[in-house]
BALOKOL-998035 format. One record per atom (N, C-alpha, C): residue in one letter; x, y, z. Coordinates in steps of 0.001 Angstrom, whole numbers, plus 524288, in hexadecimal, padded with zeros to 5 digits. Layout:
# BALOKOL-998035
AXYZ/...
This chain:
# BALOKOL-998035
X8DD60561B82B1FE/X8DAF655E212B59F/X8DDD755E4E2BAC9/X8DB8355BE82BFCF/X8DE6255C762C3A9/X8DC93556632C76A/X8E0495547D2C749/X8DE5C54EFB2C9C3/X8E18554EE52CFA9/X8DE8054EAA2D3F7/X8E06F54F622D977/X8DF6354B0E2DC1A/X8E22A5487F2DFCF/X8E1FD542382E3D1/X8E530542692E5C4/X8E3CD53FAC2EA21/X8E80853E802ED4E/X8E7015372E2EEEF/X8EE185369D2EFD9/X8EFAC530A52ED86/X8F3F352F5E2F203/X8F21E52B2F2F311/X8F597528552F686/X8F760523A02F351/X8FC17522622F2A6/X8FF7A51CEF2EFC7/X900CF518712F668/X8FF44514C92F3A9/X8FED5511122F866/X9016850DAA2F755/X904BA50C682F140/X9083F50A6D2ED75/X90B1550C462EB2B/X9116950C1D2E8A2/X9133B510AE2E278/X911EF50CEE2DF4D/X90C5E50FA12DDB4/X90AE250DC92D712/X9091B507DB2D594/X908A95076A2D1B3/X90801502E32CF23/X90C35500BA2CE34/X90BBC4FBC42CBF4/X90F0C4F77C2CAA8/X912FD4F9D22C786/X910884FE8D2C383/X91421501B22C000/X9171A506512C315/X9168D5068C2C6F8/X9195250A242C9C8/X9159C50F292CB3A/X910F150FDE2C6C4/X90E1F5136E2C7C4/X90A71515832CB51/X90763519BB2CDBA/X9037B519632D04D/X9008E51D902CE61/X8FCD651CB22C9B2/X8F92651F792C5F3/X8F4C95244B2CB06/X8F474528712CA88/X8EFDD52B662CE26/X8ED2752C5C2CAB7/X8ED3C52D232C602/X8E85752E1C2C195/X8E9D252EF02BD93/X8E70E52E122B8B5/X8E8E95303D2B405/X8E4E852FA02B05E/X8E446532152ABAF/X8E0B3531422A6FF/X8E442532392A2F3/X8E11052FA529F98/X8E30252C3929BA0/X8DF3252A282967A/X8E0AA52D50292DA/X8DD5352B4028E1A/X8E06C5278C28C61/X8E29C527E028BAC/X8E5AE5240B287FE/X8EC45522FA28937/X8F03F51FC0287AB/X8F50451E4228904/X8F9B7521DF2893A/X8F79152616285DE/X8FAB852A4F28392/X8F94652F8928597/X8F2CF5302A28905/X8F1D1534CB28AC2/X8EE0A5336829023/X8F16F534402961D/X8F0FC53383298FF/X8F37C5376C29DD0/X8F18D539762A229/X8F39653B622A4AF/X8F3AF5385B2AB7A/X8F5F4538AE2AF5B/X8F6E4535AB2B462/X8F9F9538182B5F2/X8F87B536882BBEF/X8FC1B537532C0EC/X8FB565331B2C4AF/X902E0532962C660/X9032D52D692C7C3/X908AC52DE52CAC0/X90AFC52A7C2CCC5/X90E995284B2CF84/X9123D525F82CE3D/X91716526202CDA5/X91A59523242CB69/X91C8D51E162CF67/X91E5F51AE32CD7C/X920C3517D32CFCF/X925D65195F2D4FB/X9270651FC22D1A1/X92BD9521872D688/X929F6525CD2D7F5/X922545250D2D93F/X91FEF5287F2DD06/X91EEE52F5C2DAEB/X9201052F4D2D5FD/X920075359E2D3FB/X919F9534412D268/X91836539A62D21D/X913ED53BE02D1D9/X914CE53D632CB1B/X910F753B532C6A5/X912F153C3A2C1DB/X90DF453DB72BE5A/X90BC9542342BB8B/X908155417A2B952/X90988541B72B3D5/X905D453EC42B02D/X906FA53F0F2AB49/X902EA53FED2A87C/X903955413F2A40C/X90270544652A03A/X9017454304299AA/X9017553F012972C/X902C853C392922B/X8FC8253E5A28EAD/X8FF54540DC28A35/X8FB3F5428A286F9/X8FE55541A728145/X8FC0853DEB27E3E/X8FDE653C27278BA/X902745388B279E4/X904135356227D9B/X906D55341927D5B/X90B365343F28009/X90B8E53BF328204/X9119953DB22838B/X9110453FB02888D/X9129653C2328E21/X9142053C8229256/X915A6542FF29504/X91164545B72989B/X9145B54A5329A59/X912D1548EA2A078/X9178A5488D2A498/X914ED5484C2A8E6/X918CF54A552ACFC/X916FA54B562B394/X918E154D4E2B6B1/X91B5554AEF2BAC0/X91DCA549212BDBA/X91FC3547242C103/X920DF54B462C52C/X91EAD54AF42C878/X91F4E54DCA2CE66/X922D754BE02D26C/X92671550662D407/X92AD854EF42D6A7/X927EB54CBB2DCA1/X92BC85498F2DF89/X9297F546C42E41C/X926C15420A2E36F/X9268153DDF2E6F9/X9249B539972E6DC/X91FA8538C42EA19/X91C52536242E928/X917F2533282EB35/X9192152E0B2ED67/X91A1252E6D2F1F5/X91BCB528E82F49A/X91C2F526702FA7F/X9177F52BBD2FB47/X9163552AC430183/X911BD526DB300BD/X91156523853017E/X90C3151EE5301D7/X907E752165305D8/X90A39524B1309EC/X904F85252830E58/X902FA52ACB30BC7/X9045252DC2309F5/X905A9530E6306B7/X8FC42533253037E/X8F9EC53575303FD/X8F7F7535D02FF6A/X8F96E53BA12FE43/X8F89F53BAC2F7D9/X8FB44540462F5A0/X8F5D3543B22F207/X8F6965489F2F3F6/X8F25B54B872F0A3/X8F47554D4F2E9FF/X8F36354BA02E5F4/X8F39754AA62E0D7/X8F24154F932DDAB/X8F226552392DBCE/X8EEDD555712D748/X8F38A556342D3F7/X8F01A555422CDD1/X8F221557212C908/X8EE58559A32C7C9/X8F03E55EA82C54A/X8ED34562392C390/X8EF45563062BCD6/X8ED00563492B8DD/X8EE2E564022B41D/X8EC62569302B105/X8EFA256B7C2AE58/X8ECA256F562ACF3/X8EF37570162A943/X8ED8856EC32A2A5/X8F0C556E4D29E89/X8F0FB5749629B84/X8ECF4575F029D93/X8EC9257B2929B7D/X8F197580C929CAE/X8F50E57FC42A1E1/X8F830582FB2A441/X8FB54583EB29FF6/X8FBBE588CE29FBA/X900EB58BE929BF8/X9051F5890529D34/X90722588302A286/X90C4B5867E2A4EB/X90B8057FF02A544/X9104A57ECE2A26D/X910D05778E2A1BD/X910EE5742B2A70B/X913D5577382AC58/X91390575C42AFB1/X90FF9576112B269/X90C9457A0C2B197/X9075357A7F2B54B/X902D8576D02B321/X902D35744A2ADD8/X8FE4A570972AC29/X8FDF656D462B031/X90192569A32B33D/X900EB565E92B678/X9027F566882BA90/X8FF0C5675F2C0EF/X8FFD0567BA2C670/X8FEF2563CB2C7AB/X902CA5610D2CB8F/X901FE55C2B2CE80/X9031555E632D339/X8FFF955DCF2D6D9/X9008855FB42DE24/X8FECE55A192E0AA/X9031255A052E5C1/X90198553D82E8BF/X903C7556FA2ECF3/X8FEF7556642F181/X8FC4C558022F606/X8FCCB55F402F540/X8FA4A560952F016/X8F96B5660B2F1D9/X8FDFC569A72F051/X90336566162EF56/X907CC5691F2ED3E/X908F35687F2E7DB/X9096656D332E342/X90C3C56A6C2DD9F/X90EDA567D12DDB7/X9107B563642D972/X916785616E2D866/X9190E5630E2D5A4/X91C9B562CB2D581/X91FCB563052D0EC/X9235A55E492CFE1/X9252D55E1B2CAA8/X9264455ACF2C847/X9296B55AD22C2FE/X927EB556572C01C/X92AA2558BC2B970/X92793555D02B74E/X9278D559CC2B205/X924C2557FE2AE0E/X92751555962A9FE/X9248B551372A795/X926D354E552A333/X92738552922A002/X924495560F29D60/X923B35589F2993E/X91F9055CA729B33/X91F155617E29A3A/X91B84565AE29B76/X916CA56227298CA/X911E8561D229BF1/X90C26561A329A02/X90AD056509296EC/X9090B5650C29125/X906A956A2C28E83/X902C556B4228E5E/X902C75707328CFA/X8FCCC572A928E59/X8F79C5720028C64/X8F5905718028C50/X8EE3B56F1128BAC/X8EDE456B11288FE/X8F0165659028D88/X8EFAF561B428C65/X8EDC155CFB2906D/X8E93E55BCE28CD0/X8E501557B329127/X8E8B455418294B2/X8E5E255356298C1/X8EA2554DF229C9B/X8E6BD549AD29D71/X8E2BD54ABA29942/X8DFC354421298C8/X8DB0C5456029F82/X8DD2D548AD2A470/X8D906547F72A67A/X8D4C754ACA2A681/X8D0A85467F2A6A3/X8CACE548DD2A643/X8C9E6549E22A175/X8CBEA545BC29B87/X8C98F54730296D1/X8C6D95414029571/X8C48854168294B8/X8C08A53C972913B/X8C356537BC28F5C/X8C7A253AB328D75/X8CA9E536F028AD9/X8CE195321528EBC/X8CF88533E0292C4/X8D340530A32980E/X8CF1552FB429ABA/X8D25C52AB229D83/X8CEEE527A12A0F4/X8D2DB52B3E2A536/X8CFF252B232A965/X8D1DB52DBC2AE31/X8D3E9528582B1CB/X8D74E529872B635/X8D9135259D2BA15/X8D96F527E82BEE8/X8D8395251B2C11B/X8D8F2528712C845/X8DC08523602CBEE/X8E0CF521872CC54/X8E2FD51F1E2CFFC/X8E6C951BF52CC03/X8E48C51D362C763/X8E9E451BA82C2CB/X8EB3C51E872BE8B/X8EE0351BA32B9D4/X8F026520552B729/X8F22651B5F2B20A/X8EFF951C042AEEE/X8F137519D52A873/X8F69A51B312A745/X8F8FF51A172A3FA/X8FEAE51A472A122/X8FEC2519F929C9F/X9025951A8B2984E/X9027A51ABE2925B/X9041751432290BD/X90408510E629629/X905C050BDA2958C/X8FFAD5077429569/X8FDD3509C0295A8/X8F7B050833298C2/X8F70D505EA29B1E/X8FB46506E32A1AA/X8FA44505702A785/X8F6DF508912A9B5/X8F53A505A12AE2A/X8F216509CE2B21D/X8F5AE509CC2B7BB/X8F75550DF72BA33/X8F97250E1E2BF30/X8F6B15107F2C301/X8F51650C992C733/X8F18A50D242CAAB/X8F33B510C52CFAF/X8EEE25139A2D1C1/X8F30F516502D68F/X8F3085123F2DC7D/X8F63E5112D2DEAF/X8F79350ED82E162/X8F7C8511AF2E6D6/X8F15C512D22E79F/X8F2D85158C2EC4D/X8ECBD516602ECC6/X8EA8151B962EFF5/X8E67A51E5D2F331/X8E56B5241E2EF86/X8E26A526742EC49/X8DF20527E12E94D/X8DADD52B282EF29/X8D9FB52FBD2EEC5/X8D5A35336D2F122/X8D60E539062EFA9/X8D0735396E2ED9D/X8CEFE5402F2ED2D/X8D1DC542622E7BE/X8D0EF53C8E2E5EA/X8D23453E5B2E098/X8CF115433C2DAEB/X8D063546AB2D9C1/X8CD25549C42D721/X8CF7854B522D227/X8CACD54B4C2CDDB/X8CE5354D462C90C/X8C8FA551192C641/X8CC835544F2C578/X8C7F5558B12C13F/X8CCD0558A82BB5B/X8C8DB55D202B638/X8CBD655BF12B262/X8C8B3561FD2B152/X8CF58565562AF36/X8CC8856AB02ADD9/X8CECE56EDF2B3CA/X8D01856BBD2B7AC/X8D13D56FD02BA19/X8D7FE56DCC2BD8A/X8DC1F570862BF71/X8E0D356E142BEB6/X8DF08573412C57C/X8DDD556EA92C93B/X8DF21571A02CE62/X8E33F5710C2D24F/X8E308573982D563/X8E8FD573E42DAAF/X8E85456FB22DD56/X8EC2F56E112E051/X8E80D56A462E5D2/X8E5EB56BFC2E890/X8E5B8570BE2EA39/X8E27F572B02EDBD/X8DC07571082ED0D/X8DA0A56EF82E8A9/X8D5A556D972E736/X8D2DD56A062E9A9/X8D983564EA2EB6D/X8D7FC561EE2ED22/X8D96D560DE2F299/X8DC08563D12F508/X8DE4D5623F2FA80/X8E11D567612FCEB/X8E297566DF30191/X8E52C56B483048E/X8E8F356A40308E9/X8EA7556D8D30B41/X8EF8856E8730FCE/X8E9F056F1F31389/X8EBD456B1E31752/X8EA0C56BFF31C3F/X8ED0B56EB832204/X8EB5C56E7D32577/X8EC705728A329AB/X8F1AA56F923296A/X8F3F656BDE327F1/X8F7C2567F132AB9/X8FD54568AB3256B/X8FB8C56B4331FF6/X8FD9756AC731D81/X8FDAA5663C3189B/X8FA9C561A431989/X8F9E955E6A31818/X8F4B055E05312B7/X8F6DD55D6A30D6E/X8F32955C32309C8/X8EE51559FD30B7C/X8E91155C4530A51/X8E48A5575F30A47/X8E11A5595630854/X8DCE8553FA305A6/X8D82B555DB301F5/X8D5735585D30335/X8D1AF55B892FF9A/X8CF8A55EF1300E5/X8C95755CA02FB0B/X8C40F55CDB2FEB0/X8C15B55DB42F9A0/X8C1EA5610A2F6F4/X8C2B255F712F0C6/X8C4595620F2EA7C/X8BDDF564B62E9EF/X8C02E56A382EA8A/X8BBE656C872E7C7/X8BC96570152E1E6/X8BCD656BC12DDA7/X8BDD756D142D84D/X8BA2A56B412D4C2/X8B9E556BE52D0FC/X8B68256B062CC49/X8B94A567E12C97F/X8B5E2563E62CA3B/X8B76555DE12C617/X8B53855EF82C0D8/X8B9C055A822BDEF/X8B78355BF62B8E5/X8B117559F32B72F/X8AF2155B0A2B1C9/X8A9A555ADB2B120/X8A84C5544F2AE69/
């Protein structure tokens, strides 16, 4: 799947410290999100049966005037443990660390029947909801295809990230 937005925080987070950008979620134990921490890291997670695998991306989110171009791209199928999950914000990879390598051909709950989907929040294994606390635009998600950002935005004459209409194939 590849879920792309761009997000302006106009707050850090909720009351819990959090600031949820989306997540699905069947159930308490199998849920996936991306979200904000209280000390501004960029964190996606991963929980299938129970057992926590997730990423934390080096650098902080903590310019308020700030909006940031978003894409996670998933692709459980990759031979290589590190290549299943791309996170790019404005157009550049991150890098980061992983709780535990993601393994291979394993659902992330988005776009299956079974999860409720979220767009500006994000469920927990606690059964909170953390709201995003901020500005939401040009949000897009397909399921089945794990694309670049270039899909969704570009370098202008100036150097500067900006949207671009997504010309991709949504899911069915």
């Amino acid at each position: 799947f590849t879920v792309s937005g761009w997000y302006k925080q106009t707050l850090q987070g909720s009351a819990g410290g959090w600031n949820g950008l989306w997540s699905a979620m069947a159930d308490s134990s199998n849920f996936t999100s991306l979200k904000i921490s209280g000390d501004e890291k960029l964190i996606f997670d991963l929980n299938v049966s129970g057992t926590n695998k997730s990423f934390t991306c080096n650098g902080v989110f903590r310019d308020p005037s700030a909006w940031y171009h978003i894409v996670v791209a998933y692709d459980s199928t990759d031979g290589t443990a590190a290549n299943r999950l791309k996170i790019y914000v404005n157009g550049e990879q991150r890098t980061g660390t992983f709780s535990a390598d993601l393994s291979q051909n394993v659902s992330a709950h988005w776009g299956d029947d079974a999860s409720a989907a979220r767009v500006g929040a994000y469920g927990n294994n606690t059964g909170n909801a953390y709201m995003h606390n901020g500005y939401m635009a040009d949000v897009c998600m397909t399921v089945g295809y794990a694309l670049a950002p270039t899909a969704f935005g570009k370098t202008n004459d100036n150097g500067v990230w900006i949207p671009k209409n997504p010309s991709i194939t949504y899911s069915a």
